[in-house]
MDTraj code that builds the backbone (N, CA, C; nanometers):
import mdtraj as md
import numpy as np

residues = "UNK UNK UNK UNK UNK UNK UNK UNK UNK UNK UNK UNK UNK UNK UNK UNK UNK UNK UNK UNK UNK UNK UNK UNK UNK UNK UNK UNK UNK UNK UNK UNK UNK UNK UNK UNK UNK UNK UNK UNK UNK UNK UNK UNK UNK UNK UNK UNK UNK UNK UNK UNK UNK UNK UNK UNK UNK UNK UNK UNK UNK UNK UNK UNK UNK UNK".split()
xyz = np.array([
    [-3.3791, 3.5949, 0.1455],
    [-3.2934, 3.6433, 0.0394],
    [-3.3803, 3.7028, -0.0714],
    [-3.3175, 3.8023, -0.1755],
    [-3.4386, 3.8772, -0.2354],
    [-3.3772, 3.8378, -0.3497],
    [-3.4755, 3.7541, -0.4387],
    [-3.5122, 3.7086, -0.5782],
    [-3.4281, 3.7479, -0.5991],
    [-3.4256, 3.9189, -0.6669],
    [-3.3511, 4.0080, -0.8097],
    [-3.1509, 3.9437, -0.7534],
    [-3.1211, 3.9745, -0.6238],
    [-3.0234, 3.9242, -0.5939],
    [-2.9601, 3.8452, -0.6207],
    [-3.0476, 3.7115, -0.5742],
    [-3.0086, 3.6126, -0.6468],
    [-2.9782, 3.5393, -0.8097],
    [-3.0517, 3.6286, -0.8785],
    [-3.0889, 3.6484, -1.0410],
    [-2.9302, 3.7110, -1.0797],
    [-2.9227, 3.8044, -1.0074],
    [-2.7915, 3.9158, -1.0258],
    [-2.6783, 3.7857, -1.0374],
    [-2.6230, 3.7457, -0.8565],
    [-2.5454, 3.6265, -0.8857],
    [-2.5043, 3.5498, -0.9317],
    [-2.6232, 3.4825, -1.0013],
    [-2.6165, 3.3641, -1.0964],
    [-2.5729, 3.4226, -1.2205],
    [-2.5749, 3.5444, -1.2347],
    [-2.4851, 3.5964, -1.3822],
    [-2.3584, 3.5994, -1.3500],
    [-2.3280, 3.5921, -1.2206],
    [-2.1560, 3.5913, -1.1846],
    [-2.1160, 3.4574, -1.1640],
    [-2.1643, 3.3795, -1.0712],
    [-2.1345, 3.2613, -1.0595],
    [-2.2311, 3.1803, -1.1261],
    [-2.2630, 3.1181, -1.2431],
    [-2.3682, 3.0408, -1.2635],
    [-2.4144, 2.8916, -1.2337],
    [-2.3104, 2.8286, -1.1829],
    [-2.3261, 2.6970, -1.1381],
    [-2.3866, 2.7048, -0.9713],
    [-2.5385, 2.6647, -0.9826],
    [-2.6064, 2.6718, -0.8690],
    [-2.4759, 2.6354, -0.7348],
    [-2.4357, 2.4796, -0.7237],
    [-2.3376, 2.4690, -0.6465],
    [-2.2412, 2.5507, -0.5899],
    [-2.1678, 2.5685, -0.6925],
    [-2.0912, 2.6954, -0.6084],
    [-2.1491, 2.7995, -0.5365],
    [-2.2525, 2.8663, -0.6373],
    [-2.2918, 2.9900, -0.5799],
    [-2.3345, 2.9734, -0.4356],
    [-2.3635, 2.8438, -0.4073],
    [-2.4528, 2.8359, -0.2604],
    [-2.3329, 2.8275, -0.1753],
    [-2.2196, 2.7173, -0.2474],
    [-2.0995, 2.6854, -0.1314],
    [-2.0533, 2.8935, -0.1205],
    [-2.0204, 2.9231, -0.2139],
    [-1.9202, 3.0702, -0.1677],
    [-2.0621, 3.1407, -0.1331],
    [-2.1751, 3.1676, -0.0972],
    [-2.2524, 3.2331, 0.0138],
    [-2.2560, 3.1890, 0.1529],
    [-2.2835, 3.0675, 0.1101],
    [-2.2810, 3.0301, 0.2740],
    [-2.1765, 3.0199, 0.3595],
    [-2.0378, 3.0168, 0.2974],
    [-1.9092, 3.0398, 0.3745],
    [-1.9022, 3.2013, 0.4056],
    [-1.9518, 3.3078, 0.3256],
    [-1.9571, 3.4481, 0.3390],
    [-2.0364, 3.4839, 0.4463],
    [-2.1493, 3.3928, 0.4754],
    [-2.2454, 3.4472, 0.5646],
    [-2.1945, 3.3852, 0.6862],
    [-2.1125, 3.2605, 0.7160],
    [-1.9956, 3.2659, 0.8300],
    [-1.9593, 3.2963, 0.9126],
    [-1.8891, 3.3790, 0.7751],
    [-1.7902, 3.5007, 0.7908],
    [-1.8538, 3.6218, 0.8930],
    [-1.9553, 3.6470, 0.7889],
    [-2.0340, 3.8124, 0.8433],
    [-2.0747, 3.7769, 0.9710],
    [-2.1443, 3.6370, 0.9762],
    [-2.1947, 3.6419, 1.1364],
    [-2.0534, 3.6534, 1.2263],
    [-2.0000, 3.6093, 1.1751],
    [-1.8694, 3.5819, 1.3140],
    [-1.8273, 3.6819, 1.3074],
    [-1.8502, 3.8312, 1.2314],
    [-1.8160, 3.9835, 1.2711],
    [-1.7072, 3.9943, 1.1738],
    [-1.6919, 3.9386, 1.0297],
    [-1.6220, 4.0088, 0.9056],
    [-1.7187, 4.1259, 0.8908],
    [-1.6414, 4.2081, 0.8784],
    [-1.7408, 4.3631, 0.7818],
    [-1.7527, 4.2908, 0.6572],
    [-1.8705, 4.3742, 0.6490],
    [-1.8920, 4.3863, 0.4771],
    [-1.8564, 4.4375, 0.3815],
    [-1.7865, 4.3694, 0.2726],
    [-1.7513, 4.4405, 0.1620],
    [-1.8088, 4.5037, 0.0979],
    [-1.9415, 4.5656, 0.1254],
    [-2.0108, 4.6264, 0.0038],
    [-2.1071, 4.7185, 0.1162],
    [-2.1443, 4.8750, 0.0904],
    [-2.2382, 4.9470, 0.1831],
    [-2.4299, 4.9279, 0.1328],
    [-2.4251, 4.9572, 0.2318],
    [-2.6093, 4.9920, 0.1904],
    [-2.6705, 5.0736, 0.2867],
    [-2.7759, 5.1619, 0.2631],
    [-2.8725, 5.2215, 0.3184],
    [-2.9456, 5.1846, 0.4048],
    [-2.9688, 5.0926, 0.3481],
    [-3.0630, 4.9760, 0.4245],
    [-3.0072, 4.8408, 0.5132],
    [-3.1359, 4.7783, 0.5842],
    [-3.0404, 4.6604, 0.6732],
    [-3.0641, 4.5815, 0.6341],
    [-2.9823, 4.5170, 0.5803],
    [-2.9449, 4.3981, 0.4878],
    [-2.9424, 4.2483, 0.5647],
    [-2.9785, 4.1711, 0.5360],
    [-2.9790, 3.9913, 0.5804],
    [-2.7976, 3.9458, 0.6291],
    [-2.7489, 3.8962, 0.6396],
    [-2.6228, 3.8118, 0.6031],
    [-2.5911, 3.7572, 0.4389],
    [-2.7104, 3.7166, 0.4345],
    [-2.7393, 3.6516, 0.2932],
    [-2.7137, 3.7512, 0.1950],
    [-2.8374, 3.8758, 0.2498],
    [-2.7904, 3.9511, 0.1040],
    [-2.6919, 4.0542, 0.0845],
    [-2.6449, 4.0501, 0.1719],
    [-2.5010, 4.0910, 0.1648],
    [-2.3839, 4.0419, 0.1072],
    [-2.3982, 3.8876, 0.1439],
    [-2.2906, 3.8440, 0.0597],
    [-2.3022, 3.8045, -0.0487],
    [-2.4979, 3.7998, -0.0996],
    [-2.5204, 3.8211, -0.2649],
    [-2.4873, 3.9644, -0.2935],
    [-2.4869, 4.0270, -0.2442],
    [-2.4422, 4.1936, -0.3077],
    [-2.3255, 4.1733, -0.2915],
    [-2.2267, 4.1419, -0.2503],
    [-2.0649, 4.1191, -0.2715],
    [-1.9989, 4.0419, -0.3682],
    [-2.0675, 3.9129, -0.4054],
    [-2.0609, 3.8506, -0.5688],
    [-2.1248, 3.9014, -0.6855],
    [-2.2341, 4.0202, -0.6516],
    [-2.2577, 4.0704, -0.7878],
    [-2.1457, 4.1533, -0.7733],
    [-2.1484, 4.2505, -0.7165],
    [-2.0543, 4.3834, -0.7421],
    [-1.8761, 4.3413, -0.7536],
    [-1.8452, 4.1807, -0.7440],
    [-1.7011, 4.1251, -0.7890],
    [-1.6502, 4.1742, -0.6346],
    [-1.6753, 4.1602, -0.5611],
    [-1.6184, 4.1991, -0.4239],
    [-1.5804, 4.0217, -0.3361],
    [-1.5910, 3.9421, -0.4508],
    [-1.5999, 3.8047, -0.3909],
    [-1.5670, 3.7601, -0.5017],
    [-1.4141, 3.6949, -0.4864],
    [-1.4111, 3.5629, -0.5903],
    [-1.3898, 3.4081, -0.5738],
    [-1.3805, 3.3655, -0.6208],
    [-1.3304, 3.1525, -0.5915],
    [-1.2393, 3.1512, -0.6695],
    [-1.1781, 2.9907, -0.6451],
    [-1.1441, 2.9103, -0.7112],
    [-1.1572, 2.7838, -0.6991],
    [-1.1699, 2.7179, -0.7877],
    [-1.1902, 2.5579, -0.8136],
    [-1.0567, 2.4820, -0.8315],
    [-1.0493, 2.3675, -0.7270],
    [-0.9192, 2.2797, -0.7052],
    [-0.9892, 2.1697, -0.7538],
    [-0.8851, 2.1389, -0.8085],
    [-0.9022, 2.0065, -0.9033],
    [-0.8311, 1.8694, -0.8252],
    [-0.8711, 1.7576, -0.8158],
    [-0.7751, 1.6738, -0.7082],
    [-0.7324, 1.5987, -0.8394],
])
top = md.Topology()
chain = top.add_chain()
for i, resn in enumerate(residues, 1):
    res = top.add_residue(resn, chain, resSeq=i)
    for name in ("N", "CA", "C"):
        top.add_atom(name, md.element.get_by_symbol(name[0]), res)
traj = md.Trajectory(xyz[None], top)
């Protein structure tokens, strides 16, 4: 996963926890053949793809309260 990416993220989601739970359910996703919400030039990880989909707001949560 590439540093600046992750730097990016954490301005969207800032609670380490989450940010890891909603990537790693995204990267899942992508392996099990979701497209990606977001393009690139380049060939991108799983990972940083679905950090480029929470910076650019292409990914949101929510928190349930019990």
């Amino acid at each position: 996963m590439r540093d600046e990416y992750i730097r990016e993220a954490q301005k969207v989601i800032p609670d380490p926890n989450i940010l890891i739970n909603v990537i790693s359910r995204r990267v899942k996703q992508l392996r099990r053949g979701s497209r990606p919400l977001v393009e690139s030039l380049e060939k991108l990880s799983p990972e940083d793809i679905a950090l480029r989909e929470v910076i650019e707001g292409k990914i949101s949560y929510e928190l349930h309260t019990v």
